[in-house]
N, C-alpha and C positions, 0 to 999 in steps of 0.2 A: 504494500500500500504506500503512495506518495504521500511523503509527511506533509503535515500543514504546517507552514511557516509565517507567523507575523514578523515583520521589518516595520519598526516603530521609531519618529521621529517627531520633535514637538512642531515645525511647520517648514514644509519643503519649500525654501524660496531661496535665488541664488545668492550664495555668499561663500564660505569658504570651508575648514578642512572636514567638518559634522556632514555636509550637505554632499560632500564629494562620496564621502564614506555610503552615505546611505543609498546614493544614486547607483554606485558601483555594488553595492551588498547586493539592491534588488537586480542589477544586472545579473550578478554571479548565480543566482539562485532561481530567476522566471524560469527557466529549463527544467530543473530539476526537483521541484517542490510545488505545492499549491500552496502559491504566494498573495499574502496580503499586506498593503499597508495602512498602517493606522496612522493618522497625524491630524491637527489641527488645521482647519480650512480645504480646500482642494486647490491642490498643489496643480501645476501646468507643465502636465510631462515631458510635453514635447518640445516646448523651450529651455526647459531642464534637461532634455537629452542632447538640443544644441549646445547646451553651455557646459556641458559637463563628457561631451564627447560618449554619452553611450547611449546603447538602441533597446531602450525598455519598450515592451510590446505592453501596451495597457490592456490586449484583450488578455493577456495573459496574468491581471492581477487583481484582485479583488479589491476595492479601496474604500476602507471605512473612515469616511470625513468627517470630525467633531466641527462642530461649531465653538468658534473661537467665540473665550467670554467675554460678553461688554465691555469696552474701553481698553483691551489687553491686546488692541493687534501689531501698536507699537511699541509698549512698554511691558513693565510686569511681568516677568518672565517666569518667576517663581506662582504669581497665581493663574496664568493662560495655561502653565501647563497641570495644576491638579485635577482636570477635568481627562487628560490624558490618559493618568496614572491611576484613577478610580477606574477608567474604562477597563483598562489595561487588566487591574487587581479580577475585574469583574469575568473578564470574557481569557484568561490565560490556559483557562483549563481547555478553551476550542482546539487550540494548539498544539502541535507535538512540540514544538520551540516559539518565545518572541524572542525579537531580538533589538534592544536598545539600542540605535544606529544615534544618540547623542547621550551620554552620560549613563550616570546611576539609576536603578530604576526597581522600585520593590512590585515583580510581578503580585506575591503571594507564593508561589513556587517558583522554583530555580530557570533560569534564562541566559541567555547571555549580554553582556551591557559594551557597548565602545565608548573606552574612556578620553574625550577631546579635548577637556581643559577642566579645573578644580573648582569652575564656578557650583558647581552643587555644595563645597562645602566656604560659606564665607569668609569665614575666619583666615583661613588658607589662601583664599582669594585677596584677601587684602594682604596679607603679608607676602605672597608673589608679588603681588604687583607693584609695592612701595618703592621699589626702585625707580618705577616709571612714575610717579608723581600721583597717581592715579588712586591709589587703599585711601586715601582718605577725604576724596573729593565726590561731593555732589551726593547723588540719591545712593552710593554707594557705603557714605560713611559710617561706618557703626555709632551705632544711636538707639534709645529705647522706641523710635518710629520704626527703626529698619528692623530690630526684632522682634517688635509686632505683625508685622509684616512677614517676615519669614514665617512665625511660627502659626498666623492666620492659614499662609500657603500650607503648611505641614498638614493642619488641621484637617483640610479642605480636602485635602490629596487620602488623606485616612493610610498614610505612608506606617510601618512599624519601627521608624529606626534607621536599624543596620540589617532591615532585610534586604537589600541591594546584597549586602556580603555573599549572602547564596550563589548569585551570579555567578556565571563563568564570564570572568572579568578580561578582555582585549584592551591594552593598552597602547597610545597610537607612537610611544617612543620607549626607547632605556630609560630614559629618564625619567615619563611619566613611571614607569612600571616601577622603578627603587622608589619613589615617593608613596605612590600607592601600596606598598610594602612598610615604608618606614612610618605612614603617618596612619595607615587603619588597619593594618597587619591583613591584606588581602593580596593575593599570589594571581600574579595575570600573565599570558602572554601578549607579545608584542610583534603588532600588522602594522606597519608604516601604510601612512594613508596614499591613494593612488594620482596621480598627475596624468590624466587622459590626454590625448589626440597626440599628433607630430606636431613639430617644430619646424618652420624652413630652417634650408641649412643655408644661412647667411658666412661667408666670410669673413674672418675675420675684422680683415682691414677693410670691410665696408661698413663696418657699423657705427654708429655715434658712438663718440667719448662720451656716454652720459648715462647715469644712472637713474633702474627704478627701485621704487621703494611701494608696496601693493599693501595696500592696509585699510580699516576706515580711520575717520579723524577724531579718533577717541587716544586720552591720554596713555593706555595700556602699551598702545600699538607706536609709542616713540616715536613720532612723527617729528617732532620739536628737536629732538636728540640726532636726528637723520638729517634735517636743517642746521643744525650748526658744525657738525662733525662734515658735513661737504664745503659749508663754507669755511671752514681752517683750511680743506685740500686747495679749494681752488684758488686761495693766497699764491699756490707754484701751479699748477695746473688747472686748464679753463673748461673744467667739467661743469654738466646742469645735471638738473633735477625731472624725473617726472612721477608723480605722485596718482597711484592708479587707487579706486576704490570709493566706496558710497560715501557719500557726504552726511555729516549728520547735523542735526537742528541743534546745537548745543553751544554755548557758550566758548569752549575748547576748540570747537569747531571754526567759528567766526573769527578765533584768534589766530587760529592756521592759517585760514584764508587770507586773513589780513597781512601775514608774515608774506604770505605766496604772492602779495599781490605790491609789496614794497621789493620782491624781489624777481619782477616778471620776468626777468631780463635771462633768468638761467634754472627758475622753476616754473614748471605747468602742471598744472593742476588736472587731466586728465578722464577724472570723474571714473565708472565701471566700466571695465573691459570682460568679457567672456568672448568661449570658445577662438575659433578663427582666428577674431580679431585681436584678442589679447595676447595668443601665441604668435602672431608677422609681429606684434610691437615690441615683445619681452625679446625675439631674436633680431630685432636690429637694433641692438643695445648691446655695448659691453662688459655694462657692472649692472649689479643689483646689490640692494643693503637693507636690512631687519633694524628697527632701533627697540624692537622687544624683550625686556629682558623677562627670563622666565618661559617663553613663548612654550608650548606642551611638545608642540612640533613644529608647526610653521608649512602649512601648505604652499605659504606665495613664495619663499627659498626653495622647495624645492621646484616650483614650477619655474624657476629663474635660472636652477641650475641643470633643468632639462633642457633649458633653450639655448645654451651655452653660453650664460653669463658668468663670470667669476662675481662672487656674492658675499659677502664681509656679514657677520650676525655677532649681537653681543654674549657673553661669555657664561651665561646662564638657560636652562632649556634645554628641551629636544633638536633644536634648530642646529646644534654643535654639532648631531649626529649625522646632518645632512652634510655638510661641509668639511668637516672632519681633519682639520690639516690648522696648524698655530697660526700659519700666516693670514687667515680668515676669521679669524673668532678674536672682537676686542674687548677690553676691560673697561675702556672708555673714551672717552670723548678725543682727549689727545693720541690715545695709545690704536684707535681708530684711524685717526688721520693718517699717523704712523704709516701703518698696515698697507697701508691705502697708496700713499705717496712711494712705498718702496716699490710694488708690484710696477705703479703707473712708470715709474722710470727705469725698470728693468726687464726690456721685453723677453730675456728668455725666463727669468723670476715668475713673469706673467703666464709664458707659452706651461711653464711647467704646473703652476695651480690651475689651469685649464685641462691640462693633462689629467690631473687629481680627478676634477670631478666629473669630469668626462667618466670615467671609469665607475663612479658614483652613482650614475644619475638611472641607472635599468634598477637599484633598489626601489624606487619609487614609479613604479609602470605599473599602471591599471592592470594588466595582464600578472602579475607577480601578486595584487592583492588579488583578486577574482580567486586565484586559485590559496591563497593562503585564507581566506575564508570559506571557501567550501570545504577545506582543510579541518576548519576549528567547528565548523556548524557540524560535519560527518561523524568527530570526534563524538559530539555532545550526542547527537543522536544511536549513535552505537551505543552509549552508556547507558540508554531509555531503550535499546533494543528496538530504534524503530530504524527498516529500513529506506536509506536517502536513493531516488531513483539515478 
């Protein structure tokens, strides 16, 4: 008998390494299982399959669409989704597996969960992110509103806890996976998340001296930090900026803009790229740069270092895993530039950290995840004795 499989995610709309995962899960799995997805609103497949490079057959999936709660379609993320997590707790027994394609998730029995970043636990959230300026600012800051608010969500969700722990826990780096070990004593393997389509093969010596950096404009995602560690380089050399990625209504945001826009001259502001389009842009570029510290993995480095860009990421995170070599990963702001300016004036220095991650970059192929998840879902269902067709 074909197992029944849920593929659960709190609302498919494009953005980055959660949405990648889940796109590619249901890919790996519409062949081989009677596949459902459960998620918040109804998601638009088929520009989801433009943007994400793969070919879901919706006849081939069943799709249960919650209605998003009142007032939660752009904020509230902790209460849009306990409407999820009751469904989920309610209808798990349909199932021979769900499986969490964003975070923790307490079925009521065992499932599997893909872990993308530690915003499920706050605490841990703010102390990641302090580096980036960001744990203690805005609706974020710990305060007796924000856990009221949390512990409303908990409420709501009818969550036990640490029944997430049951889970067969995937983890999307090394990194995430020692952390999730050291901080909740839960044991995971580790699927590096996928980087769909081809890249044109651009030349080297045809591409702009210029960097991207792929993020929203939120303080997490060192945007600010990516801005002044290029303008120390370009003191010796006359590199620009281009800043790919959703804009947001925020305060933070308006500051960004306003930096990008005292500084036209060698940043553009680029707003969302997908599929196609975002792959010809990222390969006629020669560098790319993360100002995330912390990052769990970092989808937009490796879709930078597939395209053949040499990519500098800061010194905390899954993002070290992509890159993997001292001459790319900095400490900071100066030790950045550093980094930066030796490669730019050492073309075989250069030729050789290209060499690196050239070698690199098949860890992160759609095609290596497909099959490392039908890998971990086979596992699970052997242990239940149900057979995967």
């Amino acid at each position: 008998m074909t197992p029944r499989v849920a593929v659960v995610h709190p609302q498919l709309v494009a953005g980055g390494g959660s949405e990648a995962c889940a796109m590619w899960t249901l890919q790996a799995l519409q062949d081989e299982s009677r596949l459902t997805l459960v998620t918040l609103g109804r998601p638009d497949l088929e520009s989801m399959n433009r943007k994400y490079g793969t070919t879901i057959d919706e006849s081939k999936i069943e799709g249960r669409f919650l209605r998003l709660p009142p007032g939660t379609r752009k904020r509230f993320d902790a209460l849009r989704g306990f409407r999820l997590a009751r469904y989920c707790r309610r209808h798990a027994r349909d199932f021979d597996v769900m499986i969490s394609a964003y975070n923790v998730m307490d079925f009521g029995v065992a499932g599997i969960q893909m872990i993308a970043d530690f915003s499920f636990d706050d605490a841990l959230r703010r102390e990641l992110h302090s580096a980036n300026g960001a744990a203690g600012g805005g609706f974020y800051k710990a305060s007796l509103g924000r856990s009221l608010y949390l512990g409303l969500a908990r409420a709501l969700a009818g969550s036990r806890g640490d029944g997430w722990k049951r889970n067969l826990t995937v983890a999307n780096s090394e990194w995430t996976r020692d952390l999730l070990r050291e901080r909740f004593g839960v044991a995971s393997d580790v699927v590096y998340p996928p980087v769909a389509g081809g890249f044109p093969a651009v030349p080297w010596n045809e591409r702009e001296d210029g960097f991207v950096f792929i993020g929203r404009l939120v303080p997490e995602k060192g945007v600010r930090r990516v801005i002044e560690i290029l303008g120390d380089v370009r003191k010796k050399k006359p590199v620009h900026l281009h800043i790919i990625g959703r804009r947001e209504r925020t305060a933070y945001a308006r500051e960004v803009e306003e930096l990008c826009r005292r500084n036209r001259d060698w940043i553009h502001l680029e707003g969302e790229k997908y599929g196609p389009e975002k792959a010809e842009f990222l390969a006629r570029h020669k560098y790319g740069i993360s100002g995330c510290r912390n990052e769990a993995f970092g989808i937009a480095v490796a879709e930078m270092v597939k395209a053949g860009s040499l990519v500098w990421v800061p010194d905390g995170g899954g993002q070290k895993e992509i890159v993997a070599h001292p001459g790319l990963i900095y400490s900071g702001r100066g030790h950045a530039a550093a980094l930066i300016l030796a490669a730019l004036g050492a073309p075989a220095a250069e030729a050789a950290l290209r060499y690196h991650l050239e070698a690199r970059a098949d860890l992160f192929s759609s095609g290596r995840f497909v099959e490392e998840m039908r890998g971990i879902v086979r596992g699970f269902l052997s242990e239940k004795h149900v057979r995967f067709a």
